[in-house]
N, CA, C and O atoms as a printed pandas DataFrame, in Angstrom:
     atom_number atom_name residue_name chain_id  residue_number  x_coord  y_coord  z_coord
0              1         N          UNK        A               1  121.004  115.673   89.004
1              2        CA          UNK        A               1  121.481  115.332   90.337
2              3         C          UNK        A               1  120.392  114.541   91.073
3              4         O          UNK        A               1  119.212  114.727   90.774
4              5         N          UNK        A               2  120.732  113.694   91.991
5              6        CA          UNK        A               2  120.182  112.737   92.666
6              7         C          UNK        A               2  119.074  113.083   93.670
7              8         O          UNK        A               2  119.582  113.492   94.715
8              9         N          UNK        A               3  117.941  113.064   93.705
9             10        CA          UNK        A               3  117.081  113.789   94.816
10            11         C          UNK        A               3  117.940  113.307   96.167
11            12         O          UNK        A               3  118.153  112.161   95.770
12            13         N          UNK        A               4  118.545  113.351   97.388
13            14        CA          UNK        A               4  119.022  112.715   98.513
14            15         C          UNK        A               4  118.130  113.364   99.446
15            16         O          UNK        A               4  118.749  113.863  100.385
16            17         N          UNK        A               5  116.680  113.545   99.503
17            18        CA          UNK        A               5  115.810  113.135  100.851
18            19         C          UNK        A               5  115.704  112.187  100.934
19            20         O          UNK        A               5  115.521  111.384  100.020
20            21         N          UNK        A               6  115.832  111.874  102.671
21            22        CA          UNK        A               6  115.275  110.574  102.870
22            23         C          UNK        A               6  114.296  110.396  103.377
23            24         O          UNK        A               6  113.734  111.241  104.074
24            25         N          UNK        A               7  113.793  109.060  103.103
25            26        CA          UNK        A               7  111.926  108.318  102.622
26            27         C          UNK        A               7  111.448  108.555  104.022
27            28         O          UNK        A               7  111.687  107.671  104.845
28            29         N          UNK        A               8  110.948  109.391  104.316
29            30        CA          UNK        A               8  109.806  109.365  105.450
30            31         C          UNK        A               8  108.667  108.406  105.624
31            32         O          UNK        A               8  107.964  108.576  104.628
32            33         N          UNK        A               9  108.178  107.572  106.311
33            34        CA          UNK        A               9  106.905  106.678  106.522
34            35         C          UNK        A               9  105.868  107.686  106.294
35            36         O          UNK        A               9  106.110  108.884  106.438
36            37         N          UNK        A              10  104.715  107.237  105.942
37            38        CA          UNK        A              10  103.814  108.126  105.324
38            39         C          UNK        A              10  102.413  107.396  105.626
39            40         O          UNK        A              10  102.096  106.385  104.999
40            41         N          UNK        A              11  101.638  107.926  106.563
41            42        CA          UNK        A              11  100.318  106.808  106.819
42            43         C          UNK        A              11   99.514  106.264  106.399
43            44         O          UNK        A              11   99.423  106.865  105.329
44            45         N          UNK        A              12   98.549  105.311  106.360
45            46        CA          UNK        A              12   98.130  104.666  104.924
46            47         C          UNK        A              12   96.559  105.279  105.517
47            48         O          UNK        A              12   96.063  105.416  106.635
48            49         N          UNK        A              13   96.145  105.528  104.211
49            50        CA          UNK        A              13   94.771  106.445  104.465
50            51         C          UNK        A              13   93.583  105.099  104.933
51            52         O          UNK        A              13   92.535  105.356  105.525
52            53         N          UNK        A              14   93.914  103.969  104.616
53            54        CA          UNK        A              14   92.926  102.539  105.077
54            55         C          UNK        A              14   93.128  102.141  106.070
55            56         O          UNK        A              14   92.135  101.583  106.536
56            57         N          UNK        A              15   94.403  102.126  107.022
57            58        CA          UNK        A              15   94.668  101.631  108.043
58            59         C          UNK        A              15   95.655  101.906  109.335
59            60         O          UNK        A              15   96.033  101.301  110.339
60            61         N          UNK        A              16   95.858  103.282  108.653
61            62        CA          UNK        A              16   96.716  104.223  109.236
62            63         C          UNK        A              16   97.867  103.823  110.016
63            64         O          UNK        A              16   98.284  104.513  110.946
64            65         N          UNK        A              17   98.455  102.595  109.619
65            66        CA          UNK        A              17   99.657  102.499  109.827
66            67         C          UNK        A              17  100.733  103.310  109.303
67            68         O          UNK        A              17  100.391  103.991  108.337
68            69         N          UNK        A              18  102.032  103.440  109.697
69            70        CA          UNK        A              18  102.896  104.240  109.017
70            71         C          UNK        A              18  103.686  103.183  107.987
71            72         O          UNK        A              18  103.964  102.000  108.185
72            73         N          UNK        A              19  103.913  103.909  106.979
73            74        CA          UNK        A              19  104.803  102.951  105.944
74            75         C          UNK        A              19  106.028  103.598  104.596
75            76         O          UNK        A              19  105.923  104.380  103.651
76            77         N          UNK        A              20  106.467  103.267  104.826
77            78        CA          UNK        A              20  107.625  103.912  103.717
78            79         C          UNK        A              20  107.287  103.410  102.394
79            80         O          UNK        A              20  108.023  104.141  101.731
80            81         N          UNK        A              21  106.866  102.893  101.796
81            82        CA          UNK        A              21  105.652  102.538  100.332
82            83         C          UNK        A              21  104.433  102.747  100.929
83            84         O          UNK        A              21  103.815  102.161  101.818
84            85         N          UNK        A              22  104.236  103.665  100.279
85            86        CA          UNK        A              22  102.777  103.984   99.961
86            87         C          UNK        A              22  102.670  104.567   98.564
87            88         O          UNK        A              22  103.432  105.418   98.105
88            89         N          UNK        A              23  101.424  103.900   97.812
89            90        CA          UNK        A              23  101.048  103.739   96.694
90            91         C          UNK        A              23   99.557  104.791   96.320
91            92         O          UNK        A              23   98.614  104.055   96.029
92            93         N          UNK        A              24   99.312  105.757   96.289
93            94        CA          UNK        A              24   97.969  106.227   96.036
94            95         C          UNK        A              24   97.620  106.192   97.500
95            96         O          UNK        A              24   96.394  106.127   97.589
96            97         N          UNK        A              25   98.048  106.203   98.387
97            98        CA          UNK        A              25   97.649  106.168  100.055
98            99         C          UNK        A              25   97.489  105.035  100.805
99           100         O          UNK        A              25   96.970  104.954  101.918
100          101         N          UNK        A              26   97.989  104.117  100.099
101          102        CA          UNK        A              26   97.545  102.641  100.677
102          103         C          UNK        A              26   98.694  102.336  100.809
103          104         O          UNK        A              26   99.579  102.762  100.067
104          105         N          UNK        A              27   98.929  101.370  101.987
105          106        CA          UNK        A              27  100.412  100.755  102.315
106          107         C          UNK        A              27  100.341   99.800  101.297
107          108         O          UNK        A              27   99.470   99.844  100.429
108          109         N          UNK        A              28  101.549   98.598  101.374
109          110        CA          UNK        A              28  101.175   97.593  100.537
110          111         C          UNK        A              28  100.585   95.912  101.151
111          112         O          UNK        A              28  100.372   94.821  100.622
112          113         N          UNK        A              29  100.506   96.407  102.363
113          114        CA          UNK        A              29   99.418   95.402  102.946
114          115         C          UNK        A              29   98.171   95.432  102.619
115          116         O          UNK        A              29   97.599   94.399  102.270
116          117         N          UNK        A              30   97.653   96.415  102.669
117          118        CA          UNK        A              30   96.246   97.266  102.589
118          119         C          UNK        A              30   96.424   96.969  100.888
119          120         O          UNK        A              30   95.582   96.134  100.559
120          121         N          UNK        A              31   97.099   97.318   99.957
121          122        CA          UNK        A              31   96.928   97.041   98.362
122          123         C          UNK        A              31   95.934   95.428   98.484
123          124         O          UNK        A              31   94.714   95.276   98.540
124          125         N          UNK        A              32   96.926   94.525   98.492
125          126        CA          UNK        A              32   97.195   93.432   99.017
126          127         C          UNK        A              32   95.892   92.819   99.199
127          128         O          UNK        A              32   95.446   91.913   98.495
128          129         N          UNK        A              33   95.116   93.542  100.507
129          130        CA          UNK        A              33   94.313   92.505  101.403
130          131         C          UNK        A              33   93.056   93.677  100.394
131          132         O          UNK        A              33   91.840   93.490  100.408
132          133         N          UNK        A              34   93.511   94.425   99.879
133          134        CA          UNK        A              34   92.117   94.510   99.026
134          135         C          UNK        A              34   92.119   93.830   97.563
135          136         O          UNK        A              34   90.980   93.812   97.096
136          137         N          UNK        A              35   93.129   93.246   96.688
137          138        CA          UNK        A              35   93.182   92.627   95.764
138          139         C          UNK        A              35   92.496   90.995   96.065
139          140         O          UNK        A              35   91.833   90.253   95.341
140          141         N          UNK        A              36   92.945   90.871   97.317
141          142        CA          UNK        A              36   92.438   89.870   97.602
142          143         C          UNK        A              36   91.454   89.417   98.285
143          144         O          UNK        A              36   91.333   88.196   98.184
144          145         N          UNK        A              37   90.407   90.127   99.200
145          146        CA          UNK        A              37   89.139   89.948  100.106
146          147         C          UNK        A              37   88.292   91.348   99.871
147          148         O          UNK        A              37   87.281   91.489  100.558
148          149         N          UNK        A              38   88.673   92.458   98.876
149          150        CA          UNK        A              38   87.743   93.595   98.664
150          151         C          UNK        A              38   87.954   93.809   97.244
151          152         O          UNK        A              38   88.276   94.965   96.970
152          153         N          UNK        A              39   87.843   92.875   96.111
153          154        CA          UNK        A              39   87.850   93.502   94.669
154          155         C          UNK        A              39   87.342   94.678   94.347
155          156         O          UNK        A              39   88.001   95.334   93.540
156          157         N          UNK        A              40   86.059   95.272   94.869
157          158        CA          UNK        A              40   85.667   96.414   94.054
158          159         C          UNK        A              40   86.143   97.558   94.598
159          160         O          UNK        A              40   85.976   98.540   93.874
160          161         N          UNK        A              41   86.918   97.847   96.090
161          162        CA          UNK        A              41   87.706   98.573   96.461
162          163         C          UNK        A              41   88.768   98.710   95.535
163          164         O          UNK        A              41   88.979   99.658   94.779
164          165         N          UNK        A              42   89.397   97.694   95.667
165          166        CA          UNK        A              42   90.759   97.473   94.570
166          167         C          UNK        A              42   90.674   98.148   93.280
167          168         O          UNK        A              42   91.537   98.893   92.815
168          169         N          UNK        A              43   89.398   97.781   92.657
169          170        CA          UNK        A              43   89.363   97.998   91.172
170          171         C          UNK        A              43   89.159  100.082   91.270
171          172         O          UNK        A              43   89.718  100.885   90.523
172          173         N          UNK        A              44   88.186  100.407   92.440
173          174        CA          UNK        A              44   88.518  101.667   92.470
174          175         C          UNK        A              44   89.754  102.357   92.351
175          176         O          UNK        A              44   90.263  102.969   91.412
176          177         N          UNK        A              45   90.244  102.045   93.895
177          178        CA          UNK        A              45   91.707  102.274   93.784
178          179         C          UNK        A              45   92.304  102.332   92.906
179          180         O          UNK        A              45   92.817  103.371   92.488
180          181         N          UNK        A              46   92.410  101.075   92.322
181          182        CA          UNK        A              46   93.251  100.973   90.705
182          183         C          UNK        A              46   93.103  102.222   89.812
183          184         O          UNK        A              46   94.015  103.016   89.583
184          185         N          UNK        A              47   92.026  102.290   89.403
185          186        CA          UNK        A              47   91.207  103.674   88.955
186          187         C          UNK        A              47   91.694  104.782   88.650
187          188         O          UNK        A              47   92.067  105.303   87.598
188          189         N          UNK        A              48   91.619  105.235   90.250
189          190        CA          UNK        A              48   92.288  106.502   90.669
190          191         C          UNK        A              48   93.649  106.588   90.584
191          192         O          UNK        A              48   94.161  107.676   90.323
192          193         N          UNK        A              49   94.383  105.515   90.781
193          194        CA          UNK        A              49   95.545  105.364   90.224
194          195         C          UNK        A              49   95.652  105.885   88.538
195          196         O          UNK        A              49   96.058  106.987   88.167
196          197         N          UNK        A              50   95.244  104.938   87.799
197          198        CA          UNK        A              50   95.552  105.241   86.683
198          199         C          UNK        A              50   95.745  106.346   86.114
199          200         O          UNK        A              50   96.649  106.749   85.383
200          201         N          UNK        A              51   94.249  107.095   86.751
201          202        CA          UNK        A              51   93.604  108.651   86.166
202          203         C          UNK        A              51   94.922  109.577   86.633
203          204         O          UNK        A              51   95.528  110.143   85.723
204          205         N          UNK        A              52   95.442  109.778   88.148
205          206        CA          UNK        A              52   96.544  110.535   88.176
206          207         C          UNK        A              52   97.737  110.112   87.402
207          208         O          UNK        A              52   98.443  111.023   86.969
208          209         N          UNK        A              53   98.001  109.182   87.213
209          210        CA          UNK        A              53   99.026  108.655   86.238
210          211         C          UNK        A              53   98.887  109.366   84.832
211          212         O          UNK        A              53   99.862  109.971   84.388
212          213         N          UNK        A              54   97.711  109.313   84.121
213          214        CA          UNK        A              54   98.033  109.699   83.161
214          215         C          UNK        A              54   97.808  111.424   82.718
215          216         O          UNK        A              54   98.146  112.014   81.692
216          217         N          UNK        A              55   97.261  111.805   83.671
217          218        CA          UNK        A              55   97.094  113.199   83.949
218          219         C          UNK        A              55   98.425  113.921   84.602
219          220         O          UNK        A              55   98.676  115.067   84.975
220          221         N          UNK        A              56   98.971  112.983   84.565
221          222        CA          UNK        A              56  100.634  113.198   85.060
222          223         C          UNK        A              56  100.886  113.916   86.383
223          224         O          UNK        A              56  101.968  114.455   86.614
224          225         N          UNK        A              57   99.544  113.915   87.525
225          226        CA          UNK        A              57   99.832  113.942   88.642
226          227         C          UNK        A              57  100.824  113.571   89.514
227          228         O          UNK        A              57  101.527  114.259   90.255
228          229         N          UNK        A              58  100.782  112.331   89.313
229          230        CA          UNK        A              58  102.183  111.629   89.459
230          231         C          UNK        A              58  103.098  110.591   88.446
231          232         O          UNK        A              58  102.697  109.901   87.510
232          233         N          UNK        A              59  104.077  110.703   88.834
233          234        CA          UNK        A              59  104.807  109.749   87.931
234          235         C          UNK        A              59  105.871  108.543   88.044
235          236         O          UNK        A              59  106.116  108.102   89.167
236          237         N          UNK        A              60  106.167  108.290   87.520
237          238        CA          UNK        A              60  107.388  106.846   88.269
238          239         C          UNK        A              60  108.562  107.335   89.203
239          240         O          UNK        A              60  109.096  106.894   90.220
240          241         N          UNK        A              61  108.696  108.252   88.539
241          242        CA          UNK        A              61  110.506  109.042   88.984
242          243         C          UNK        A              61  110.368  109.630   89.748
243          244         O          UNK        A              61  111.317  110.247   90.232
């Protein structure tokens, strides 16, 4: 059966805007403006991403 909560905005831990995508705590502006003017932020981020990913913290679904 279908999860039917609906998506709450969720604040972004970089810029504390509210946002309904959020990725590892980052909106996707904040992804974004660190891929592009903060690489070694990014590449952290990325990181920590991965590590809960495959530790199955979190998952796609």
């Amino acid at each position: 059966m279908a999860d039917e909560t609906i998506a709450q905005p969720r604040p972004c831990t970089r810029c504390s805007r509210d946002a309904l995508l959020n990725v590892h705590g980052c909106c996707p502006d904040c992804i974004g403006d660190m891929g592009l003017h903060h690489p070694d932020q990014h590449g952290t981020w990325r990181t920590e991403l991965a590590e809960l990913v495959r530790s199955g913290e979190i998952t796609g679904g």
